[in-house]
C-alpha positions as CSV (number, residue, x, y, z in Angstrom):
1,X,7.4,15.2,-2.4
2,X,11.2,15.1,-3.6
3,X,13.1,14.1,-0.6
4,X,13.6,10.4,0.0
5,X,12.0,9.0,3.2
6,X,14.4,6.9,5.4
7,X,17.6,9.3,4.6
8,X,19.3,11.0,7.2
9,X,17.5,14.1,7.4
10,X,14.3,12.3,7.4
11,X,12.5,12.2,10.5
12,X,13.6,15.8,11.6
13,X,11.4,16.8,8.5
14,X,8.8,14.5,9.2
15,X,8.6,15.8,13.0
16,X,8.8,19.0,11.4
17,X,6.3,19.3,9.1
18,X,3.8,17.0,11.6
19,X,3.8,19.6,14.1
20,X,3.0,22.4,11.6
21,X,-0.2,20.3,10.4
22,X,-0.9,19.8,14.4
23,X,-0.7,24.0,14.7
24,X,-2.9,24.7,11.7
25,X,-5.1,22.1,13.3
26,X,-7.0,20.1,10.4
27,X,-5.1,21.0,7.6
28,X,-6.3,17.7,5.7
29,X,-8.6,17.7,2.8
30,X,-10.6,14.5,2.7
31,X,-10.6,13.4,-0.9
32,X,-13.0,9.9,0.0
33,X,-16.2,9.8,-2.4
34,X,-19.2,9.6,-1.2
35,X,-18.0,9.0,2.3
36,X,-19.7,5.5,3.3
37,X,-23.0,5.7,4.7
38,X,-24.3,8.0,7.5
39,X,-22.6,7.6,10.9
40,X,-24.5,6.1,13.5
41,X,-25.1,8.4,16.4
42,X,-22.2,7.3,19.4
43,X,-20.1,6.1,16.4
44,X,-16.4,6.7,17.6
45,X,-14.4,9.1,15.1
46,X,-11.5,8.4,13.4
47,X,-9.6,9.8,10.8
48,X,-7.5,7.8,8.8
49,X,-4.9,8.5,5.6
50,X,-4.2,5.9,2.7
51,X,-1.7,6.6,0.4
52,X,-2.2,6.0,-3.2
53,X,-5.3,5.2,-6.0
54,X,-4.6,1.3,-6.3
55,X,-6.5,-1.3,-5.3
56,X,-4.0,-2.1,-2.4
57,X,-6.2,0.4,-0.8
58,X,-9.1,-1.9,-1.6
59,X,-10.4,-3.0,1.8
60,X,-10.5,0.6,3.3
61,X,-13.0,1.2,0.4
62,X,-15.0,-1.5,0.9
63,X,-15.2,-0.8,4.5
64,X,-16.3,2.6,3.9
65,X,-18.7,2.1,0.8
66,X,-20.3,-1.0,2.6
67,X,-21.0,0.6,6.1
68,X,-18.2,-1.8,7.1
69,X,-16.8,0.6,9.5
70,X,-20.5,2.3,10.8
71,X,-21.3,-1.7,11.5
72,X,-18.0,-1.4,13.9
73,X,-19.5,1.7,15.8
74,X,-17.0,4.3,13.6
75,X,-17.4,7.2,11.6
76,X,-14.1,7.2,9.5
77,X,-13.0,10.6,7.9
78,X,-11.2,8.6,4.6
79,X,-8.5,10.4,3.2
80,X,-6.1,10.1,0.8
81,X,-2.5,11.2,2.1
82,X,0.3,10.1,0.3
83,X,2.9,7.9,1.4
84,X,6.2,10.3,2.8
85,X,3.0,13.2,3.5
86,X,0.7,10.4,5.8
87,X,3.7,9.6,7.8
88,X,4.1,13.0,9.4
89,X,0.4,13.5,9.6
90,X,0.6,10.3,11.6
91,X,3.5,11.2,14.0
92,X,1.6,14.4,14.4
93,X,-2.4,12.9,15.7
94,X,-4.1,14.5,12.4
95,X,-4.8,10.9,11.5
96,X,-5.0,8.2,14.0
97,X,-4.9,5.5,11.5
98,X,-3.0,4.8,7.8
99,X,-2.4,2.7,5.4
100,X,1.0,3.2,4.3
101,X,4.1,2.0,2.7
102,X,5.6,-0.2,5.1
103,X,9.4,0.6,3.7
104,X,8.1,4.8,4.7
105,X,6.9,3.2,8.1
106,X,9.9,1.1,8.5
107,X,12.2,4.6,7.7
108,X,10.7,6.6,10.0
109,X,11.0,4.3,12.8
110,X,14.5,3.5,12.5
111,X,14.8,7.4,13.0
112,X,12.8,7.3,15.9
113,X,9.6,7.7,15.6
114,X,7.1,5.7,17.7
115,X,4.8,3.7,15.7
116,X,3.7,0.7,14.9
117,X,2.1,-1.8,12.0
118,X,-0.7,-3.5,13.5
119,X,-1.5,-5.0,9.9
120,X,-1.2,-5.7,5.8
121,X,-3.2,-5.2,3.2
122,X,-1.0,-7.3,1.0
123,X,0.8,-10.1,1.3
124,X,3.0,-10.0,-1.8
125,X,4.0,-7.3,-4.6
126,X,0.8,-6.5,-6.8
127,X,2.6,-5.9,-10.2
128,X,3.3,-7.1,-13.2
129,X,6.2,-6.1,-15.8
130,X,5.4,-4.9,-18.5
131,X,7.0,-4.0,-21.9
132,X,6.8,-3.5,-26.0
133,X,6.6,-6.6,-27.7
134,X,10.0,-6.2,-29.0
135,X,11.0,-7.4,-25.3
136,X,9.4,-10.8,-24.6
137,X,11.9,-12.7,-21.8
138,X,13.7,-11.2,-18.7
139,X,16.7,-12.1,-20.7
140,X,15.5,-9.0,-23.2
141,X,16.0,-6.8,-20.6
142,X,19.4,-6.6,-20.3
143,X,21.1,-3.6,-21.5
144,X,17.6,-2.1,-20.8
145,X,16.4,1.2,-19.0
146,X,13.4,0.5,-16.8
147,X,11.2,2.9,-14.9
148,X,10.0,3.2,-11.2
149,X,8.2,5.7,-10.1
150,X,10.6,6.9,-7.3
151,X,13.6,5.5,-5.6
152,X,12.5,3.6,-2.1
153,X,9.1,3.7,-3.8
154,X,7.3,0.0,-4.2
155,X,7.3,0.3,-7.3
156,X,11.3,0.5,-7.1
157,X,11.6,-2.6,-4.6
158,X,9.7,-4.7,-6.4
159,X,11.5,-4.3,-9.8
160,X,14.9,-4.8,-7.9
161,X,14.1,-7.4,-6.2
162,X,12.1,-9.3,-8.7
163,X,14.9,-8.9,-11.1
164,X,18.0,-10.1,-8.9
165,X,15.2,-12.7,-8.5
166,X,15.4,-13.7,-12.1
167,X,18.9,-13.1,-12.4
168,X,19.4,-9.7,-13.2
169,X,21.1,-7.0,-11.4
170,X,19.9,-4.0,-10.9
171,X,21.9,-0.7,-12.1
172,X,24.6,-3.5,-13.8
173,X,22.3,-5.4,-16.0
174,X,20.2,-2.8,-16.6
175,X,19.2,1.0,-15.6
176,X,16.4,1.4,-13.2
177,X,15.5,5.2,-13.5
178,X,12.7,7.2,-11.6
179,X,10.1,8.6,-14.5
180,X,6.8,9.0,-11.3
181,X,3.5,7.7,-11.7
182,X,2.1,5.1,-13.5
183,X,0.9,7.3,-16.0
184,X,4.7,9.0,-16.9
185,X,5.8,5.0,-16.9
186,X,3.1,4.8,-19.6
187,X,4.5,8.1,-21.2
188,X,7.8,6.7,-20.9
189,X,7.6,3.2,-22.2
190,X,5.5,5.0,-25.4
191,X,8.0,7.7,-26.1
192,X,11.2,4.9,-26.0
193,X,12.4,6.7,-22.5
194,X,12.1,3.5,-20.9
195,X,12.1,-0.2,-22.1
196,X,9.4,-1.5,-19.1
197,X,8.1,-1.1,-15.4
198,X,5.6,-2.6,-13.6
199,X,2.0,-2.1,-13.6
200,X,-1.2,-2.7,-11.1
201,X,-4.1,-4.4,-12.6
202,X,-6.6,-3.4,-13.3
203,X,-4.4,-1.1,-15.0
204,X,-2.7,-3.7,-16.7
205,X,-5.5,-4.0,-18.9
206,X,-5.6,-0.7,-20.4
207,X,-1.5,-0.9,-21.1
208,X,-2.2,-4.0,-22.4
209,X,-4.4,-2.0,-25.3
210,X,-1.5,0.1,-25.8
211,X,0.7,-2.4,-27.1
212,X,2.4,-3.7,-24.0
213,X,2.1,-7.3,-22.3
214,X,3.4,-9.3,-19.3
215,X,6.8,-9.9,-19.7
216,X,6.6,-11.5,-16.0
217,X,3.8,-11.7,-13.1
218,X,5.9,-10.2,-10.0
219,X,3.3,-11.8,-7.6
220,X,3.8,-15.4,-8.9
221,X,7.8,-14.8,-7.0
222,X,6.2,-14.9,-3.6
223,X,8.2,-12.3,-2.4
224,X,7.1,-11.1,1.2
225,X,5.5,-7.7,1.1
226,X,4.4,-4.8,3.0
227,X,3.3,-2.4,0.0
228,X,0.6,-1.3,2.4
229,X,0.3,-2.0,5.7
230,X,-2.2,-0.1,8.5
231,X,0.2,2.1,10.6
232,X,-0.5,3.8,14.0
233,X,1.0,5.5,16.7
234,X,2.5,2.8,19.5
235,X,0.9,5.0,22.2
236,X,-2.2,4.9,20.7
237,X,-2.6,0.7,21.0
238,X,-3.1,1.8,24.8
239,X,-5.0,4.9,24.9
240,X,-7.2,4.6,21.8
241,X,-7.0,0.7,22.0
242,X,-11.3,-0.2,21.7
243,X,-11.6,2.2,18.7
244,X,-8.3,0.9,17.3
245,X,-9.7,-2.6,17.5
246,X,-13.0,-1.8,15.9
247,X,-11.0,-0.6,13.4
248,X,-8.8,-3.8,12.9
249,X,-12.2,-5.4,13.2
250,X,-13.3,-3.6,10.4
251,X,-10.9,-3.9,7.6
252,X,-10.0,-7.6,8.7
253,X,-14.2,-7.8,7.6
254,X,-13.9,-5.6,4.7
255,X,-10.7,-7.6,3.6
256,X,-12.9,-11.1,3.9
257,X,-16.0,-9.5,1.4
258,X,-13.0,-8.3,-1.2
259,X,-11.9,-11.7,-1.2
260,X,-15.3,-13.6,-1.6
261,X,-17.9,-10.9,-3.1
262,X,-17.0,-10.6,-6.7
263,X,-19.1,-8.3,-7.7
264,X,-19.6,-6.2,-4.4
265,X,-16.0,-5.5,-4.4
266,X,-16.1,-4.6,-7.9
267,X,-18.4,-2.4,-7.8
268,X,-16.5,-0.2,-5.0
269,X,-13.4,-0.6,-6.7
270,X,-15.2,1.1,-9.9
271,X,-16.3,3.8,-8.4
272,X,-13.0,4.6,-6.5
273,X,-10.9,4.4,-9.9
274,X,-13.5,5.3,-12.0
275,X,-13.1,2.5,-14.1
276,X,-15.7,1.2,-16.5
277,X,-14.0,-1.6,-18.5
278,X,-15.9,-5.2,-16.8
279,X,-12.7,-6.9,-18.5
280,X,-10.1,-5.0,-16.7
281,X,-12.6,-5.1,-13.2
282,X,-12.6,-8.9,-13.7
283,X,-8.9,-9.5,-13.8
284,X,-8.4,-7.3,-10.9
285,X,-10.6,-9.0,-8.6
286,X,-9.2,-12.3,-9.5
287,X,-5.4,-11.2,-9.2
288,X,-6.2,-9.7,-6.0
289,X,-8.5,-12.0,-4.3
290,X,-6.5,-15.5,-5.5
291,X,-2.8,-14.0,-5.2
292,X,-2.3,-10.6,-2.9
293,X,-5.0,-10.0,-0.4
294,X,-4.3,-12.0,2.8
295,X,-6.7,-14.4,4.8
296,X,-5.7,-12.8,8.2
297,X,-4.3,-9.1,7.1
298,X,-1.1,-9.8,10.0
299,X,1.8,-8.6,8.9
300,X,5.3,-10.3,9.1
301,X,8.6,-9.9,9.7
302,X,9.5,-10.8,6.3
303,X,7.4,-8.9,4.2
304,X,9.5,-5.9,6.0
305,X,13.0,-7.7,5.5
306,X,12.4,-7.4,1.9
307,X,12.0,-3.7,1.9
308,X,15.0,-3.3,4.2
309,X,17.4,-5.3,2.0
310,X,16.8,-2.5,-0.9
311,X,16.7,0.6,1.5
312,X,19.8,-0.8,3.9
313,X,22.3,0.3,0.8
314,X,21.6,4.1,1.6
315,X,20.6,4.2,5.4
316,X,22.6,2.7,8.0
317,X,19.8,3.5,10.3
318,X,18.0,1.4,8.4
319,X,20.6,-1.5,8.0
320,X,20.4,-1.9,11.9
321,X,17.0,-1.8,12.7
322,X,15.4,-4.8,13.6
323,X,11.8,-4.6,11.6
324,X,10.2,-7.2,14.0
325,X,10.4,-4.1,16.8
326,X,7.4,-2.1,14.9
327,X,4.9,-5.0,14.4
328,X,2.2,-5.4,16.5
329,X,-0.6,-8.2,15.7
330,X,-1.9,-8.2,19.2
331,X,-5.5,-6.7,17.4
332,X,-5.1,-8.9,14.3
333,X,-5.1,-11.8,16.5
334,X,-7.5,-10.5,18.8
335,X,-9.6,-10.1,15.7
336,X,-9.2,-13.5,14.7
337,X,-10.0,-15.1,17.7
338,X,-13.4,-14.0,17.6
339,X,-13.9,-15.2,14.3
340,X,-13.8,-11.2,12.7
341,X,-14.1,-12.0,8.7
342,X,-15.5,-15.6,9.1
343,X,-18.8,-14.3,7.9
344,X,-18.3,-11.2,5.5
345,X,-21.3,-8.9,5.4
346,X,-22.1,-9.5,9.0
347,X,-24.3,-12.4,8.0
């Protein structure tokens, strides 16, 4: 998509273009794998979006690989909706469930929509920067052109904000410029287009063969994130409350196995990004089990204060919107105080 979510014009779009996937009434192709294991008869439907192939998505995919969510009495329809697309599928009931930027969330709420975060599947940015080895310190990047994949994207806040971070300033010390996916990064950085941009292991490792290495581990900064948080609609945490729960029960489950079954989670995370290199599997379990993936998948205020420094500068909407408004960790907690998680694998 090539408008920016969060401008002014955004939600009328996003209203727009929900209620014409309402009318054509399923207009969603699920694009999940092999779908999880049968559904168990009584299992509560529920269709839910997540937005990119990266392992921030990780959980969902263990839940469904693992009979996570059948375990929770649901049959989850898993599909993979973009970001700015999964938004207005949201606001219009074709998914009741998404993991989704939290900046694209934040947006549409300061427009007006009605929906709320009821949880993260990070707790930090999952990148690292990097760059030829003719660039080996931060300082090396000044003067430098570095690539996101769009503006607002994640990729896009977490190379400003690492950077002002480390002392750099963005669109003064160097040119941040939008090239797309992590592939046209790649393209870039080979052709000389761009000097750097960050990466998602276990991609890292196949960059890495390409010539490239960390200049800097974004993660290691702390900085509060919300790359990918689970969105619903606010009126739905009353009428579809049990099945939302089992949900949250679900992925808070799924979230614990990522974080403790090595080679389980490998395996799913294989198979969803058809990757066959053990090194590369290895280094992304680690990096996400010891650095992004959250004990209790809550989200906080902060991880969306981060996002709202960086979109603030073009939205006014935006600059006034209090993100503490669209959280809700009534069913994290809930989750939590039955112990959800403390034994992954239901054992």
């Amino acid at each position: 998509m090539s408008f920016r979510l969060g401008g002014a014009r955004a939600l009328p779009f996003l209203l727009a273009l929900g209620l014409l996937l309402a009318a054509c009434g399923g207009s969603l192709q699920a694009q999940n794998g092999t779908g999880g294991a049968d559904a168990a008869a009584g299992a509560t439907p529920l269709v839910v979006s997540y937005s990119n192939l990266t392992p921030d998505q990780w959980a969902l995919w263990i839940a469904q690989d693992l009979g996570v969510f059948n375990r929770h009495g649901l049959d989850v329809d898993l599909r993979l909706v973009e970001s700015s697309t999964g938004v207005a599928a949201l606001i219009a009931g074709e998914t009741q469930a998404g993991a989704l930027g939290g900046s694209e969330v934040m947006s549409a709420a300061a427009e007006g929509a009605e929906l709320a975060i009821v949880g993260s599947l990070v707790k930090t940015y999952s990148f690292r920067f990097m760059a030829p080895q003719s660039i080996q310190s931060v300082a090396d990047l000044r003067g430098k052109r570095l690539g996101v994949s769009r503006f607002g994207s994640s990729s896009d806040i977490a190379t400003r904000l690492a950077l002002e971070n480390l002392g750099l300033v963005p669109n003064r010390d160097v040119d941040i410029v939008q090239v797309g996916s992590l592939t046209a990064r790649i393209q870039a950085m080979e052709s000389g287009a761009i000097q750097g941009g960050v990466v998602q292991p276990p991609d890292t490792a196949r960059v890495a063969k390409s010539g490239y290495h960390v200049v800097f581990d974004v993660s290691d900064l702390g900085l509060p994130a919300a790359t990918s948080v689970i969105a619903v609609r606010r009126a739905d945490l009353s009428s579809r409350r049990p099945a939302l729960q089992a949900l949250v029960d679900a992925i808070v489950e799924a979230s614990a196995i990522q974080r403790t079954d090595r080679e389980a989670s490998k395996a799913v995370l294989a198979r969803w990004l058809h990757v066959d290199d053990p090194a590369a599997l290895d280094e992304a379990w680690e990096f996400y089990a010891q650095k992004i993936v959250p004990t209790v998948p809550r989200v906080e205020p902060a991880q969306l204060e981060s996002a709202k420094a960086v979109l603030a500068a073009d939205n006014p909407r935006v600059a006034s919107f209090d993100p503490a408004q669209l959280i809700d960790n009534s069913l994290m907690d809930d989750a939590a105080a039955r112990g959800i998680g403390a034994s992954p694998n239901g054992q």
